[in-house]
N, C-alpha and C positions, 0 to 999 in steps of 0.2 A: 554125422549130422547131414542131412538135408539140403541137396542146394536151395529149396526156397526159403528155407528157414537163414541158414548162410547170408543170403539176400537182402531179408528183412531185417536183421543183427545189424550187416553193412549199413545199409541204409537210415536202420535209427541211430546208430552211433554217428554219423555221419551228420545228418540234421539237427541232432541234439547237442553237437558239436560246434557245428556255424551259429545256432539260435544261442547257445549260450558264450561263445567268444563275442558277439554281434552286441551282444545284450549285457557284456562284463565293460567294453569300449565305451557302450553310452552312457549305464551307469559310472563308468567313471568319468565320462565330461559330464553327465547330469550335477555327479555328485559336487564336482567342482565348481561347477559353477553359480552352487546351492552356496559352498563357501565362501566362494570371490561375492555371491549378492550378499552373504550376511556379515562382509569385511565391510563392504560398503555401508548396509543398513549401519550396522553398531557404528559406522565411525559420523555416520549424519546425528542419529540420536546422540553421540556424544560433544557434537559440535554445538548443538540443541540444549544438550544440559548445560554447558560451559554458557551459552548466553543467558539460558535463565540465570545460572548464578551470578552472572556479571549485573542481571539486571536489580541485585539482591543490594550489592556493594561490589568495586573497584578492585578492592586492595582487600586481601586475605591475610589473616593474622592470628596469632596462638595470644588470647588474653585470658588469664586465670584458670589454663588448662583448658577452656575449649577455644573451638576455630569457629573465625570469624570473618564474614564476607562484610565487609563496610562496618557498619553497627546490625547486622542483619546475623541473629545464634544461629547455628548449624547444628549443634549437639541435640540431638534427641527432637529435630525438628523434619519432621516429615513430609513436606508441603512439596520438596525441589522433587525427592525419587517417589513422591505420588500422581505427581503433575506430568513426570518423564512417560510414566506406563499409562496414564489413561492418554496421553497423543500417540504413545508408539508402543506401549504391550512392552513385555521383557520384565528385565530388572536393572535398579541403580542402587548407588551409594557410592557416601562420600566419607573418607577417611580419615583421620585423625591420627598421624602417625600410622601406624599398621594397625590401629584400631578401628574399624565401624563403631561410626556416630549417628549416619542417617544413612537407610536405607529399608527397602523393600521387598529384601533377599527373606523367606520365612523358612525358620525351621521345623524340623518335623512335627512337633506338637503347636503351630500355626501362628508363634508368636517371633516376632521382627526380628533379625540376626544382628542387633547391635551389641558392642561390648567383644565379639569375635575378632578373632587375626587374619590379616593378609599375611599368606606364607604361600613358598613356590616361586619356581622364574617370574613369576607377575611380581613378587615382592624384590625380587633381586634387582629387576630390571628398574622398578620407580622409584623405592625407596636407598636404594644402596646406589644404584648407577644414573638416577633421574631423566632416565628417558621412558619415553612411552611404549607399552606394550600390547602388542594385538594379538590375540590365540586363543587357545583350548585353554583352560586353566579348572582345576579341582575345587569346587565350593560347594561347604557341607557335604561332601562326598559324592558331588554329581558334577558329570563332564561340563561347560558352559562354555561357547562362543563367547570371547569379551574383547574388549578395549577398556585399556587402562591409561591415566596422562596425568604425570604429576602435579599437586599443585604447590605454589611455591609462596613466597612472601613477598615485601615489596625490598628485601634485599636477594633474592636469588635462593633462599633455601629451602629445600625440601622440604615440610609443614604436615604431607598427605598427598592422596591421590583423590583423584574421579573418575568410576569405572560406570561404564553400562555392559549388560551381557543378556543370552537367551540361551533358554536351557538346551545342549544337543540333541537329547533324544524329544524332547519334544516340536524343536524345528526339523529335523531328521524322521517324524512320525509318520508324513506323508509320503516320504521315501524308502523309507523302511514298506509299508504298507504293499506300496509301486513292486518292488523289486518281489516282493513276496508272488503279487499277483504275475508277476513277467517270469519267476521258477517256475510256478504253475502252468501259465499257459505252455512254458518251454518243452514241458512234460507233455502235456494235453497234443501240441504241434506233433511231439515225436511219435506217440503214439497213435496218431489219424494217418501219420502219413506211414508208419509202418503198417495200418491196414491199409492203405493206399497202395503200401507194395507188394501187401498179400494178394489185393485184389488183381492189383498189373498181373500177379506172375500167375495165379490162376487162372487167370483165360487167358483167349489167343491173343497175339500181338495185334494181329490185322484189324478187328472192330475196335482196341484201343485208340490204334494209330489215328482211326477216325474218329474216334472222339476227340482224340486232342486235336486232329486237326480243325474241328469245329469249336473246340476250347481256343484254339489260338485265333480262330476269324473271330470272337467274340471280344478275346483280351486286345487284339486289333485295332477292331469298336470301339471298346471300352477305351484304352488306351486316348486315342485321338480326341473322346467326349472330357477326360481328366485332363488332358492339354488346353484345352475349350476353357474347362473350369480353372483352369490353373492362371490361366493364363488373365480371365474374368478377376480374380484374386487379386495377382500381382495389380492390377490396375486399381481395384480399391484400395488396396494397401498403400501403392505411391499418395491415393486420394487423403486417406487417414495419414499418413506418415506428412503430408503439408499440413490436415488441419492441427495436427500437434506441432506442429513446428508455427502458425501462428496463436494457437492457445498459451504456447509456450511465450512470446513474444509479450503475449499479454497479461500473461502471471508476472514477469517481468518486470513491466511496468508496473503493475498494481503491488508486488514486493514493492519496489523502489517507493512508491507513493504512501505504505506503510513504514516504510523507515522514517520517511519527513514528518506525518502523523507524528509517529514518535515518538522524534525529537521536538515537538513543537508540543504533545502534551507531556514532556518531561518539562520544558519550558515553564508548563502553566503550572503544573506540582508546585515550581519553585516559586509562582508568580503567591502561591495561595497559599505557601507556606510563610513568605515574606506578609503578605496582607494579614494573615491569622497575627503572625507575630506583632505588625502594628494597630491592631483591634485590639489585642491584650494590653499593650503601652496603653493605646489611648485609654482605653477603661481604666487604667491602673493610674494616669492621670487625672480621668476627672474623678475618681471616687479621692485622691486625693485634692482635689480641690473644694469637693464636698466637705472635708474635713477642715479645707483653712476656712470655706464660709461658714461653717459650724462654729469656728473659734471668733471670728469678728463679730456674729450675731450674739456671742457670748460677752464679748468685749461692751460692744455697744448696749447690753441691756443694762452691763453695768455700769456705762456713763452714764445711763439714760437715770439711774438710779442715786448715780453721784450729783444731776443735776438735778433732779426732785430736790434732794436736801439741801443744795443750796440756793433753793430756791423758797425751801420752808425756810432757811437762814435771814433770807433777804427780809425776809417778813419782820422776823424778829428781829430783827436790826430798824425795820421803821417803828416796831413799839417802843426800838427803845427812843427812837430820834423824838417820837412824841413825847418820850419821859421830860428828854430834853427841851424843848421846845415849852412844854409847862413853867420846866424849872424857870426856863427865862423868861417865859412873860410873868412870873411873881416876882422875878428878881430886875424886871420892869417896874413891876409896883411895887418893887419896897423902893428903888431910887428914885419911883417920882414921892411916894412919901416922906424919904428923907431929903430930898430935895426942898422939899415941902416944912421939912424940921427947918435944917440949913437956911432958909429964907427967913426964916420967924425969929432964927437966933441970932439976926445981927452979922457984925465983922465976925463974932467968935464962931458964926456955922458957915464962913464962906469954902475954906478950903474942905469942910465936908462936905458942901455940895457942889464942890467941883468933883468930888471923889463920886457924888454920888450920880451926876453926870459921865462922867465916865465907866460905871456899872452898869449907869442904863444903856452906852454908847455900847458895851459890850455885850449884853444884852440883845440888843438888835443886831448885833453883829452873828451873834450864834444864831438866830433865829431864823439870819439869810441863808446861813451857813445850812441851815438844818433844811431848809426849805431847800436849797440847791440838793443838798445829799440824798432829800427826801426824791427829787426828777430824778437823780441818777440811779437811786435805788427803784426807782418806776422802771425806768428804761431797762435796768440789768434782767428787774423779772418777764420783762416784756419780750426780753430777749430768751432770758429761760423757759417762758415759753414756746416761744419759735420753736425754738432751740429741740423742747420737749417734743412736740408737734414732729417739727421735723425726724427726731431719732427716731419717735413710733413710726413713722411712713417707713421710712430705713431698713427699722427690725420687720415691717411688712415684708418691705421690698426682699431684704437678704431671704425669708421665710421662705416666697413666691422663689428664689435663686435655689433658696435649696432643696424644694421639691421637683423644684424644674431639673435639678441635679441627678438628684437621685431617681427620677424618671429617665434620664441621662442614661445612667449607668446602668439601668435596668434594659435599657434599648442594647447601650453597645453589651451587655453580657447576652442579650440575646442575638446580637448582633456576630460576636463572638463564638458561639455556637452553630450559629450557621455558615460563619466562614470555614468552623473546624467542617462542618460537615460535606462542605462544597470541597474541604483538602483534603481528605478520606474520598470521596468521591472521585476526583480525580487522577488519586494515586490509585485507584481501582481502573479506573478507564486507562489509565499508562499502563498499567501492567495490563490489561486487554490485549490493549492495541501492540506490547512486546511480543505478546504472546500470537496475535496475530501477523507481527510481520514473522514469528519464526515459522510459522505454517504455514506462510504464502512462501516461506523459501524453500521449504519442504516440499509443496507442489510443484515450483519450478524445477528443482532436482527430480522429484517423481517424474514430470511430464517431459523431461531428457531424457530420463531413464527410457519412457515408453516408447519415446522417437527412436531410440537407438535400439528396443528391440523391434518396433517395426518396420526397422530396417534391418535387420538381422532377417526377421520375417518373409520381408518380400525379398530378398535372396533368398532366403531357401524356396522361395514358391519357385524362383526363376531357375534353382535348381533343378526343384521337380521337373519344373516343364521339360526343360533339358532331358532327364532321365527318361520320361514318360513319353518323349518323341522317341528317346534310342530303344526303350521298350518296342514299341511298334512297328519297328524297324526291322527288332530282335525275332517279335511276331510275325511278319513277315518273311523272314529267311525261315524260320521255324516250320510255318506252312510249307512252303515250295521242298524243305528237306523232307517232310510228310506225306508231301503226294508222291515224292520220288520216291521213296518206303513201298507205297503204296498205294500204284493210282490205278486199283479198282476200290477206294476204301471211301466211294463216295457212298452207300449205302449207311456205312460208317457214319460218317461224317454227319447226314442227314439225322441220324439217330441222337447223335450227340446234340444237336440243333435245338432237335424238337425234347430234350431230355433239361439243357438249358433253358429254353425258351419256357 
């Protein structure tokens, strides 16, 4: 073989060597540090899930075979792992024993994976040992990033779990991708610079030497203008790395000021719940009240009805006083008549016409009598009157009560309807405003996250600068061993310049 071929062999194994040890190191802090972000991500989103469902119901519980957050079904209820993936993408579900009940996980023909088992260290770990689990775990037969955290009852026991996860190979897609295109180029590198060493060893050294020595005045240049910019960098960065640290300040506060929201339209849920519930009393009292003035105006038509008849009684009671009243003014004249006898007969008609004075005396007597009964019987109908008079206004009045009533109750049932609606309203606005303080805390996590890489950021600028001084340093010393190679190689040199330039 060939020393230049020898050379060129040397040389690409050599460079294809460093570019892919160089490129095995980052990918594997890249790769890590893809995992440590999506240990982090899955355990936010699952902090995330755990409040919506808190905001569902308190206390979790197995009634009739399904689980239950407060009064709030779980089984077959999709709302918690729909709501999780349209704020943060992925997958959820919530367990039931080692069963999915709700969840978002689709099997291959596109329909929801409930009714499946949890099985695997993920099940050993929440259901059999009750603690939480974070890893790689097997679902439907595809790798998944997850967190898993059991949920328990309001005595302490295992019940189910609540997992979120993101599938590996498709958060690994853009990495996969990366690494492909970094083989490639690692190839493409070996290859340019093995004709790079074909061309060194074919011609002379001496116009090489000039070239690179004018390659190195140039990387020189270059070098101290990337220090220039590096260094312009680092300064924006410190600029950005403050204004996130006070946006951050200020999600902060505007979290905190969503939590009191909150609580204060959880406040009014309960205010509007209490007010529905006493708009239904009240309507349910006056429609009962409707019903006692229904029964009095009923009452009362029927006095009104008992006092017509005795009032047609009283009547007939003065025809009959007139009967009477005849009878004694004849039985007036028959004792003045036989008074009349009694006088004509001597001693023998005297004790009959004492008798018959005394008939007449009784007589008059009934006739005061009947004349008195006959006022009182004036009076009683005079009063049945009234009497009558007044019931009619009464049965008016109660009439006017009970339309006014029942316009009553037609107000508060609409009255009633609108309370519900304003209570529904508001437990829509609660759950909003839950939902927005979990994303204003989501932002303040995001915008630490961001301070913290750019401040990762501007260290490594401030590495660079570092590096990119000792570059031109390196270029420096590079030169001066270049002219000492070769110092008629300015001809050289010049050529490189003008081939640069």
């Amino acid at each position: 073989m060939r020393l230049t071929t020898k050379l060129i062999l040397v040389n690409m194994v050599i460079v294809t060597l460093a570019v892919a040890i160089t490129s095995c190191f980052i990918f594997a802090g890249i790769r890590s540090e893809i995992e440590r972000q999506a240990g982090v991500s899955q355990e936010r989103i699952l902090k995330s899930f755990w409040k919506l469902l808190g905001s569902k119901g308190k206390e979790m519980r197995v009634a009739n075979g399904k689980l239950m957050a407060g009064n709030y079904l779980l089984n077959g209820n999709y709302e918690l792992p729909d709501t999780v993936k349209e704020m943060y993408g992925g997958t959820a579900t919530v367990f039931l024993g080692d069963t999915r009940i709700s969840t978002n996980v689709l099997k291959p023909d596109g329909s929801r994976a409930v009714d499946t088992k949890l099985s695997g260290p993920a099940a050993d770990a929440v259901l059999k040992e009750g603690r939480p689990y974070r890893g790689e775990a097997m679902i439907l037969g595809a790798p998944y990033l997850t967190a898993y955290d059991p949920i328990r009852n309001a005595r302490g026991e295992v019940i189910g779990a609540l997992y979120v996860g993101v599938n590996k190979g498709d958060y690994f897609a853009a990495y996969d991708s990366l690494r492909s295109s970094v083989v490639a180029m690692t190839v493409a590198v070996a290859l340019v610079f093995s004709l790079i060493t074909w061309v060194l060893v074919r011609r002379t050294l001496s116009p090489i030497i000039g070239e690179v020595s004018g390659i190195t005045d140039r990387i020189h240049h270059h070098a101290g203008a990337i220090a220039v910019s590096l260094d312009q960098q680092s300064g924006f960065a410190n600029q950005l790395s403050s204004s996130v640290v006070e946006i951050s300040s200020t999600m902060e506060e505007f979290s905190s000021t969503a939590v009191q929201i909150a609580q204060h339209s959880q406040s009014v849920v309960e205010r509007a719940d209490k007010t529905l519930d006493d708009s239904k009393n009240g309507a349910a009292e006056v429609e009962n009240l409707t019903f006692k003035v229904n029964d009095i105006s009923q009452n009362i038509q029927a006095n009104l009805g008992e006092i017509v008849e005795l009032g047609r009684k009283s009547k007939e009671i003065t025809k009959v006083m007139e009967i009477i009243n005849n009878i004694a003014n004849q039985t007036k004249l028959i004792a003045f008549n036989a008074a009349l006898e009694a006088a004509s007969a001597g001693e023998a008609g005297k004790r009959f016409g004492v008798v018959a004075v005394e008939i007449r005396r009784l007589a008059d007597s009934v006739v005061e009598s009947t004349a008195e009964i006959e006022g009182k019987i004036t009076e009683i109908l005079d009063s049945v009157n009234r009497l009558v008079m007044s019931s009619e206004k009464s049965s008016q009045l109660i009439q006017e009560g009970q339309e006014y009533a029942s316009h009553t109750v037609m107000m508060l049932i609409e009255s009633v309807d609108g309370v519900e609606e304003t209570t529904n309203a508001a437990r829509q606005i609660s759950l909003s405003t839950q939902q927005q303080q979990i994303a204003s805390s989501q932002v303040v996590v995001a915008l630490k996250e961001i301070e913290q890489g750019v401040r990762f950021s501007s260290n490594s600028v401030h590495e660079a600068g570092s590096v990119t001084r000792d570059l031109a340093v390196l270029a420096e010393q590079l030169r001066g061993v270049v002219q000492a190679l070769n110092p008629g190689g300015g001809k050289g040199k010049k050529q490189a310049e003008a081939g640069l330039a």
